[in-house]
Structures are given as structure tokens and as C-alpha cells.
Backbone atoms as SQL, in Angstrom:
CREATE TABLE atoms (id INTEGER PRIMARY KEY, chain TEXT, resi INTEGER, resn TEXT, atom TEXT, x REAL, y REAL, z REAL);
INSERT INTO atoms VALUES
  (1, 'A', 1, 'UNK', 'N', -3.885, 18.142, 0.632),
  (2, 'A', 1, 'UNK', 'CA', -4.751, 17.818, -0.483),
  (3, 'A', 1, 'UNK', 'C', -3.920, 17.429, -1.697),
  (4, 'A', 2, 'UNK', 'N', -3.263, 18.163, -1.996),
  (5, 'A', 2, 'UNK', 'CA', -2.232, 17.810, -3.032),
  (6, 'A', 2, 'UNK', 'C', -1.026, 16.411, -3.026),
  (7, 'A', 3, 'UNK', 'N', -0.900, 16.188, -1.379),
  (8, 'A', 3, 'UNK', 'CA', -0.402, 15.198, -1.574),
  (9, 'A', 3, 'UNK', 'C', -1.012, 13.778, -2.074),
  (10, 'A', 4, 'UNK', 'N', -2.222, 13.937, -1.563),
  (11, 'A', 4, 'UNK', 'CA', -3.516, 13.207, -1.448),
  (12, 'A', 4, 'UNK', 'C', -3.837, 12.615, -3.058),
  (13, 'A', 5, 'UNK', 'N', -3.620, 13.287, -3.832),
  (14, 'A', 5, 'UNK', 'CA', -3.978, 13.786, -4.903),
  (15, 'A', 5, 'UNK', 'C', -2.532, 13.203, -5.937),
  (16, 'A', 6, 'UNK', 'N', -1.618, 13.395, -5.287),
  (17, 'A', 6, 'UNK', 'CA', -0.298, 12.482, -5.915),
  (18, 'A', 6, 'UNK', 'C', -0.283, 10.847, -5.513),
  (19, 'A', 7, 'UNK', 'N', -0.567, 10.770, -4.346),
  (20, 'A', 7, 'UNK', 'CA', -0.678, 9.550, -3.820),
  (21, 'A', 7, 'UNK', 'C', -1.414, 8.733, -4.992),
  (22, 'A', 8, 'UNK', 'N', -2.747, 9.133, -4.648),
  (23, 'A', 8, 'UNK', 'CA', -4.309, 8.291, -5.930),
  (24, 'A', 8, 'UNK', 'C', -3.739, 8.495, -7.093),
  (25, 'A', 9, 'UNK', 'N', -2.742, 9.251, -8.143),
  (26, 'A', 9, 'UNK', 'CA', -2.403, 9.268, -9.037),
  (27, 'A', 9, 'UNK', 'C', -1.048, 8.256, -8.835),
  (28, 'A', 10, 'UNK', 'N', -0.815, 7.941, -7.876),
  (29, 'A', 10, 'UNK', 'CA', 0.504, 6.656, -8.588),
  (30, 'A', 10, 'UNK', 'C', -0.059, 5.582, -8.091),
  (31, 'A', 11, 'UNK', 'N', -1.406, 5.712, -7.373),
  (32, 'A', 11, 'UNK', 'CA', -2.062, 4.633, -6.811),
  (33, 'A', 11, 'UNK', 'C', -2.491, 3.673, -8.261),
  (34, 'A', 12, 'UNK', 'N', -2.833, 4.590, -9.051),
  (35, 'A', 12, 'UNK', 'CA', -3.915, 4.607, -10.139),
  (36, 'A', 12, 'UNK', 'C', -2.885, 3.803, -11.474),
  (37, 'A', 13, 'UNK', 'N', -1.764, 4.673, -12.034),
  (38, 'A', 13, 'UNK', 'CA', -0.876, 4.194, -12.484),
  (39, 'A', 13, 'UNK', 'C', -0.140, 2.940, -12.071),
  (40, 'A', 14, 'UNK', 'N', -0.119, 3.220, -10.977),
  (41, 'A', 14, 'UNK', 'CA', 0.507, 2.015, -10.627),
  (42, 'A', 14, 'UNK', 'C', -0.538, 1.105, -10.767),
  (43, 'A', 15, 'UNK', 'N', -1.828, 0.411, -10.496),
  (44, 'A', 15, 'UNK', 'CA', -2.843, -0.433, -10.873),
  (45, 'A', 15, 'UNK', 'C', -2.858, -0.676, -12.518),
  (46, 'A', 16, 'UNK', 'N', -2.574, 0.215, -13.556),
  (47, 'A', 16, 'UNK', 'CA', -2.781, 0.082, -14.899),
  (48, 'A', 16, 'UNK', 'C', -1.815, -0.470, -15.250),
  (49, 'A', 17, 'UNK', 'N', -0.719, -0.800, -14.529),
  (50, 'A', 17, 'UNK', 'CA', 0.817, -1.113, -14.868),
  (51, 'A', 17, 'UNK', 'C', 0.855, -2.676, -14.249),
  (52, 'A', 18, 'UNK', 'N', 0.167, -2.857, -13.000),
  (53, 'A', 18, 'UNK', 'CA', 0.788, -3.906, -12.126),
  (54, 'A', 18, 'UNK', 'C', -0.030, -5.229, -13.372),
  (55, 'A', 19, 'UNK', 'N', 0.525, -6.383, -12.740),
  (56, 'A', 19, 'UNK', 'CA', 0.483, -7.463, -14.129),
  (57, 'A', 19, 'UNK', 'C', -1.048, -7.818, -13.247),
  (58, 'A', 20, 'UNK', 'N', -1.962, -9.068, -13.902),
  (59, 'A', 20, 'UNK', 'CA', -2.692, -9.691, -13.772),
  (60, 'A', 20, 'UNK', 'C', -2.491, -10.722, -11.991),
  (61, 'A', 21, 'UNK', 'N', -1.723, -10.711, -11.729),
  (62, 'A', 21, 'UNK', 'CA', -1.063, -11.246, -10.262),
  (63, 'A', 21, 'UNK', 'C', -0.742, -10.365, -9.590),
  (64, 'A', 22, 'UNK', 'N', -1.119, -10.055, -8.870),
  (65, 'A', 22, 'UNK', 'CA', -0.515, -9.282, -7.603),
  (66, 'A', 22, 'UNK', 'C', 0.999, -9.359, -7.602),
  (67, 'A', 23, 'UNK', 'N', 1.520, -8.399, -7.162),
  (68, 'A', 23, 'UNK', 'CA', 2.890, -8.505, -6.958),
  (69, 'A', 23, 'UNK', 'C', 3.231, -7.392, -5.395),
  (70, 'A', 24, 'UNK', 'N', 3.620, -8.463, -4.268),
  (71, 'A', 24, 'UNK', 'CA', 3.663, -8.204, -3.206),
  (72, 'A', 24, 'UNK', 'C', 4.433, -6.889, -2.757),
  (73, 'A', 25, 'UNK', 'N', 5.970, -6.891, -3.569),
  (74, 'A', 25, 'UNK', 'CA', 6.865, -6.022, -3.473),
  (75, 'A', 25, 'UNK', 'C', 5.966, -4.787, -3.755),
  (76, 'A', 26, 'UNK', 'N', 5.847, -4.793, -4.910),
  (77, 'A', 26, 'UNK', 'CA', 5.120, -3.475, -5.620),
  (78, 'A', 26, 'UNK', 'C', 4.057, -2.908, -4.462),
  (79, 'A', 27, 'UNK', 'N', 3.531, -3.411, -3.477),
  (80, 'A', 27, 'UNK', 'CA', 2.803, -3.174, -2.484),
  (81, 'A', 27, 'UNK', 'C', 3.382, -3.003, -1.640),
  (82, 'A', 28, 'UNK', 'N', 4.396, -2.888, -0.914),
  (83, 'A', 28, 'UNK', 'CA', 5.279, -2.862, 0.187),
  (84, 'A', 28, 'UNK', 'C', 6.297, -0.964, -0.307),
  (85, 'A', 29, 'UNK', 'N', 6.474, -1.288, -1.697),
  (86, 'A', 29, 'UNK', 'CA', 6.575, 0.193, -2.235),
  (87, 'A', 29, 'UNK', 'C', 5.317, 1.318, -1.653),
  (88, 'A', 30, 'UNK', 'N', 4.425, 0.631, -2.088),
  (89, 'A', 30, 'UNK', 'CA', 3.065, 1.783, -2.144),
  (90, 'A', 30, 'UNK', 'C', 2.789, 1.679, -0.776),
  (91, 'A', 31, 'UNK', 'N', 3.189, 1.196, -0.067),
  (92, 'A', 31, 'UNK', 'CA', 3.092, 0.983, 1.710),
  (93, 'A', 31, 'UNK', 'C', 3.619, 2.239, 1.926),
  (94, 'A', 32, 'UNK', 'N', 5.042, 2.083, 1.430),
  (95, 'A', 32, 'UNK', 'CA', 6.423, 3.198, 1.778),
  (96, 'A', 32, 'UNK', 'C', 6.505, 4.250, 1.465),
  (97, 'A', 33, 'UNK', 'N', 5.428, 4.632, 0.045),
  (98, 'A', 33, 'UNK', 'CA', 5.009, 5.419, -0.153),
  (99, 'A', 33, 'UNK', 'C', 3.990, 6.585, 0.910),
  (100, 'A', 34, 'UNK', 'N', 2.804, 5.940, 1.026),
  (101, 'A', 34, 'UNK', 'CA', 1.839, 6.467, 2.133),
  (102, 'A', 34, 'UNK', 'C', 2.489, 6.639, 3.157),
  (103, 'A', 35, 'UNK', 'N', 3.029, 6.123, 3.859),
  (104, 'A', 35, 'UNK', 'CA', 3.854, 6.141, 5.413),
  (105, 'A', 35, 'UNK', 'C', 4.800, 7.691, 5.049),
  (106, 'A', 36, 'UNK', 'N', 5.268, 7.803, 3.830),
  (107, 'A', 36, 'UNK', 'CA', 5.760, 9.157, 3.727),
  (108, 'A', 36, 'UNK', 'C', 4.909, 10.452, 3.642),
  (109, 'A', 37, 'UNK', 'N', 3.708, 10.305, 3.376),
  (110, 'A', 37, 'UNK', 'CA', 2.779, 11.296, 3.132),
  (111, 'A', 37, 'UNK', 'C', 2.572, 11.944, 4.872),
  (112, 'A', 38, 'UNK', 'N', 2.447, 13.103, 4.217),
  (113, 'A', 38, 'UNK', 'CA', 2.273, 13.974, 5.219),
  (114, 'A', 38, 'UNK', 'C', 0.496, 13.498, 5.811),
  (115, 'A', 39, 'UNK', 'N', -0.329, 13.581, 5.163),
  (116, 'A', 39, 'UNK', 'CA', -1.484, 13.811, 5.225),
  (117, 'A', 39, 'UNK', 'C', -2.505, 12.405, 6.178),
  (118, 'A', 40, 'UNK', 'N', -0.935, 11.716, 5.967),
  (119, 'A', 40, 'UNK', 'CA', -1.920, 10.479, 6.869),
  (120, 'A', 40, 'UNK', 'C', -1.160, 10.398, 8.116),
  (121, 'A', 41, 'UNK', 'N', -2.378, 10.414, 9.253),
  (122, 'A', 41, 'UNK', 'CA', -2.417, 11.113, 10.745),
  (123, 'A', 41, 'UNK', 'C', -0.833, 9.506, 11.325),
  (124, 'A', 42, 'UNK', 'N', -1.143, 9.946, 12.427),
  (125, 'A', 42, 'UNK', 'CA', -0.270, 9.567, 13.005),
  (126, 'A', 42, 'UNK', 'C', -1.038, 7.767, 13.742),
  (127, 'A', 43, 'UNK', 'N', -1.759, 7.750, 14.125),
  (128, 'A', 43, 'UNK', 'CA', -2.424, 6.570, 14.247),
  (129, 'A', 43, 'UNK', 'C', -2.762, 5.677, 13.156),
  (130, 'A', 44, 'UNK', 'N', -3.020, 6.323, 11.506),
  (131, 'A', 44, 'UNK', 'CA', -2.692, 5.510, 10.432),
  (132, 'A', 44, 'UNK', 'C', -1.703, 5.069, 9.999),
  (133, 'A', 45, 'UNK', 'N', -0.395, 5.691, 10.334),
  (134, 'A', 45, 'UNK', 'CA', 0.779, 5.029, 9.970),
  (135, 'A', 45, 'UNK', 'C', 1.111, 4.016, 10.904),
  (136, 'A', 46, 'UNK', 'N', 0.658, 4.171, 12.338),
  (137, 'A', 46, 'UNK', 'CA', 1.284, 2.936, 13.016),
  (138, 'A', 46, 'UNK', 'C', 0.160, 1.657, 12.653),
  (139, 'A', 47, 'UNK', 'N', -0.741, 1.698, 12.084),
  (140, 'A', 47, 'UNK', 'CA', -1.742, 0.673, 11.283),
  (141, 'A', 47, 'UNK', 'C', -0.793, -0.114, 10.305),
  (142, 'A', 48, 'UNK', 'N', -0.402, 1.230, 9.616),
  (143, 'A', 48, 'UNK', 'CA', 0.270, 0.943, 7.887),
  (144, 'A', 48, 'UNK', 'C', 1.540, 0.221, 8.187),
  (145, 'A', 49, 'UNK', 'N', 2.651, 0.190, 9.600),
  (146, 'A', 49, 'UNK', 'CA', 3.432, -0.022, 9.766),
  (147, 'A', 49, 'UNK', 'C', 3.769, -1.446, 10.198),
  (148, 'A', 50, 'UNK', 'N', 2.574, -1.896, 11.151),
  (149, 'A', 50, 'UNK', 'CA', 1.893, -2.774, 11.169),
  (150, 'A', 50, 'UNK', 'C', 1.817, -3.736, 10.308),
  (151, 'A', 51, 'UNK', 'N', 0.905, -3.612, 8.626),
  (152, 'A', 51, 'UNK', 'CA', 0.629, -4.228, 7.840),
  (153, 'A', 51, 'UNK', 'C', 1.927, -4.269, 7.259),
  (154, 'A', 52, 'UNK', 'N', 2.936, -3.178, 6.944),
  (155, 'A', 52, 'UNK', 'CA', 4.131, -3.388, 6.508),
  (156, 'A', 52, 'UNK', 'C', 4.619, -4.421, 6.856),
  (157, 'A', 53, 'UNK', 'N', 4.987, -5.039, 8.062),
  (158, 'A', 53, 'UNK', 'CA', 5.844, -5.813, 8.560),
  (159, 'A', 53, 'UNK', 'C', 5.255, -7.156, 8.201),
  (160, 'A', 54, 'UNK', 'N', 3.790, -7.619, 8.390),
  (161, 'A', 54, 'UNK', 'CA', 2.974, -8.353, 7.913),
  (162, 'A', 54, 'UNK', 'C', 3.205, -8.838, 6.033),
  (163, 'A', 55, 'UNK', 'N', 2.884, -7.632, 5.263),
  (164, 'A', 55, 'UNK', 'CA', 3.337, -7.508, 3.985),
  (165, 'A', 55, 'UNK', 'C', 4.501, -8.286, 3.724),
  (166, 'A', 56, 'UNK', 'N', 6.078, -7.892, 4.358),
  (167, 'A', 56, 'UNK', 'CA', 7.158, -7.990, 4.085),
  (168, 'A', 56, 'UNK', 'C', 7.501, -9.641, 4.568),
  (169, 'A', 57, 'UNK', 'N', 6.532, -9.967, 5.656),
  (170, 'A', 57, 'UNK', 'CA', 6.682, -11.657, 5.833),
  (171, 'A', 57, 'UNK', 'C', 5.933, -12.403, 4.815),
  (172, 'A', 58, 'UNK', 'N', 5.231, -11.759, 4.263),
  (173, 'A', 58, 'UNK', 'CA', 4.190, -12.300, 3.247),
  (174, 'A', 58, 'UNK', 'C', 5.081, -12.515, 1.797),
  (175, 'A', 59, 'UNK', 'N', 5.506, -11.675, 1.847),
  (176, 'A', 59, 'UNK', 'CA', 6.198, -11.287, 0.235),
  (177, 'A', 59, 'UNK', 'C', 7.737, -12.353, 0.500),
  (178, 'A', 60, 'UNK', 'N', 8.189, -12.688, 1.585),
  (179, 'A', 60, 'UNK', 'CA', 9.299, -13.907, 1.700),
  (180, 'A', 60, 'UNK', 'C', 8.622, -15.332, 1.454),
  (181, 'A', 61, 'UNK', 'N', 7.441, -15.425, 1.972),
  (182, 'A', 61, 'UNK', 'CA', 6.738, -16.656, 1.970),
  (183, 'A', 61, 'UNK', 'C', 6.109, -16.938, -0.017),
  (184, 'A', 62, 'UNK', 'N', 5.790, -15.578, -0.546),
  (185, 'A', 62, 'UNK', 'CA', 5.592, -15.819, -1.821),
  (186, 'A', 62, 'UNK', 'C', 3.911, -16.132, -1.975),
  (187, 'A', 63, 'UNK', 'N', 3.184, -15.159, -0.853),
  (188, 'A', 63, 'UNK', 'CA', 2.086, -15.165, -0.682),
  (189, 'A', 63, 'UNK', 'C', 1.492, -13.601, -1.759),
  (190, 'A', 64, 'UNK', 'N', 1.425, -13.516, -2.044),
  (191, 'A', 64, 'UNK', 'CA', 1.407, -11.926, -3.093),
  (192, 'A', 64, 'UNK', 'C', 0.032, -12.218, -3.009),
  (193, 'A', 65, 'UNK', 'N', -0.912, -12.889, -3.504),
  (194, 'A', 65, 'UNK', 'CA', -2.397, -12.331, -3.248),
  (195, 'A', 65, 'UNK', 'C', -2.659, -12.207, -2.480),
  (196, 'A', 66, 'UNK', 'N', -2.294, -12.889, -1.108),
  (197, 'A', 66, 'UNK', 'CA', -2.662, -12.591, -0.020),
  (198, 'A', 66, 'UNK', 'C', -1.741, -11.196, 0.952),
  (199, 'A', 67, 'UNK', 'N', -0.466, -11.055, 0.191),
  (200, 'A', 67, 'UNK', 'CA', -0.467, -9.793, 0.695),
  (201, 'A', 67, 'UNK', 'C', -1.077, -8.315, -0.139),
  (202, 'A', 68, 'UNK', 'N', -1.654, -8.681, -0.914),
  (203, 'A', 68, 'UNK', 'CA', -2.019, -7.132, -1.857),
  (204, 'A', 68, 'UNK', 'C', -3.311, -7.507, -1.386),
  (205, 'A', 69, 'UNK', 'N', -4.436, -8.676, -1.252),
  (206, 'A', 69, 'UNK', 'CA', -5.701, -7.650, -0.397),
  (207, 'A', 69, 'UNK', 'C', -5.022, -7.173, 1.190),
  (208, 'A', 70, 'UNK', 'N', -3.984, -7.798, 1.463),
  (209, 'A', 70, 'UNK', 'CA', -4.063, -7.056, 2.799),
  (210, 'A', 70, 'UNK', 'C', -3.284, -5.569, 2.791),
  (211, 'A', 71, 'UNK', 'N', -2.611, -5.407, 1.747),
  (212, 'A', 71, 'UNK', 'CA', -2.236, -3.949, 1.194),
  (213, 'A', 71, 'UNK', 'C', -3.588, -3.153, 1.185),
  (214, 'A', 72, 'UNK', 'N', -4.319, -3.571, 0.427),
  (215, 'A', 72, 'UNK', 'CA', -5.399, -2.694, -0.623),
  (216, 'A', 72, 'UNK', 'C', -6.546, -2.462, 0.860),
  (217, 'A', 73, 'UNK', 'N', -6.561, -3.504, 1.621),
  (218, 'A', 73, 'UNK', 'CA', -7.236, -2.963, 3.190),
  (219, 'A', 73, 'UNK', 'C', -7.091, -2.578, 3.473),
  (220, 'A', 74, 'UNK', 'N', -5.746, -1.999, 4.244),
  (221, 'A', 74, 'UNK', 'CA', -5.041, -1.732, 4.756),
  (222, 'A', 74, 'UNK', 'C', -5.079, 0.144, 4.391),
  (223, 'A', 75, 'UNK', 'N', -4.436, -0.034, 2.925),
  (224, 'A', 75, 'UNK', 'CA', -4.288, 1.390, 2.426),
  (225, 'A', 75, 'UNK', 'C', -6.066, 2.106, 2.191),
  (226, 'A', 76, 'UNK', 'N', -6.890, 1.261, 2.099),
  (227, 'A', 76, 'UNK', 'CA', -8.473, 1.932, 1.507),
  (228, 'A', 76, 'UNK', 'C', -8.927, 2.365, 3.115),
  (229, 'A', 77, 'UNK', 'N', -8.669, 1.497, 4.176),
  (230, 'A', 77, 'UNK', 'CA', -8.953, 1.975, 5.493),
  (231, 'A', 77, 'UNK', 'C', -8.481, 3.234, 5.833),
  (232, 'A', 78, 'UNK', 'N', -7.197, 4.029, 5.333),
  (233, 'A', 78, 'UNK', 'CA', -6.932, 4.944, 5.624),
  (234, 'A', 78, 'UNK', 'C', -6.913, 6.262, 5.030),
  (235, 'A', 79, 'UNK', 'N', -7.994, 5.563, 3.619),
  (236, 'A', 79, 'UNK', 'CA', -8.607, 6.875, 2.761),
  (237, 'A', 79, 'UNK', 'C', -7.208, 6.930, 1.283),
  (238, 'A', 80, 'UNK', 'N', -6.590, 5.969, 1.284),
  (239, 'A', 80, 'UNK', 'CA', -5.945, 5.871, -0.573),
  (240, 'A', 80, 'UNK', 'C', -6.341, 4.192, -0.931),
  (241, 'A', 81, 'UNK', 'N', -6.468, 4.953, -1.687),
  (242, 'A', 81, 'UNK', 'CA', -6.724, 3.468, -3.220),
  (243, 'A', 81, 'UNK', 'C', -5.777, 2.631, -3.606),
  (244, 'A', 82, 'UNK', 'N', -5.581, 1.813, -3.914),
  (245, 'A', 82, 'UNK', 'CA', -4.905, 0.765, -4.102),
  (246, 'A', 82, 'UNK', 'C', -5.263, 0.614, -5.782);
């Protein structure tokens, strides 16, 4: 619960901070983030790990909106906020 609870709080900060554009990296962080949390099962991380790799081809190509909704899917499917 508590991790849960740190997560949505840098989820949150981090949204009040990120600029008007998506910024892909900054999502590939908050990827790396969750994948460390204890609290998300073991079938959500191989999802998240998934979209990671997806993310990280995205963010070379210089696709950033299109990788932060697929962040913000990605991470809301598995119960954190974006």
C-alpha cells in the first residue's frame, strides 16, 4: 500500500512538472520506476516490460506522444496513474 501510494505521488509530481509535450524518456523512467515496485504482480511487469522495449524504440524514433499514451495505458492498466 505504501508503495502504491509513493508510486501515484511521483506519478502526480511528475505530471505537474512534465512540459506541455510529452517527453518519452521521462516515461521510460516512470516505466523503471513501477517495474521496481513490489506491489505490481508478476504478469504486470512482463506487460510493463513489454511496453518498455516498445517505449524505448519509440523514444529513438522521436515519437514521444505516441510513446506517453502508450506509457499512460500501459501504466493505468496495471492500477498507477500516469
Amino acid at each position: 500500500m505504501r508503495t502504491r501510494l509513493v508510486i501515484a505521488s511521483f506519478c502526480v509530481t511528475l505530471s505537474l512538472f512534465t512540459p506541455a509535450f510529452a517527453d518519452c524518456e521521462e516515461d521510460v523512467v516512470a516505466l523503471n520506476k513501477a517495474l521496481k515496485s513490489s506491489t505490481v504482480t508478476g504478469e504486470a511487469k512482463a506487460k510493463l516490460e513489454a511496453v518498455k522495449k516498445q517505449a524505448v524504440e519509440m523514444a529513438k524514433a522521436e515519437k514521444d506522444k505516441e510513446c506517453h499514451a502508450l506509457v499512460k495505458d500501459a501504466l493505468k492498466s496495471v492500477g498507477i496513474d500516469l
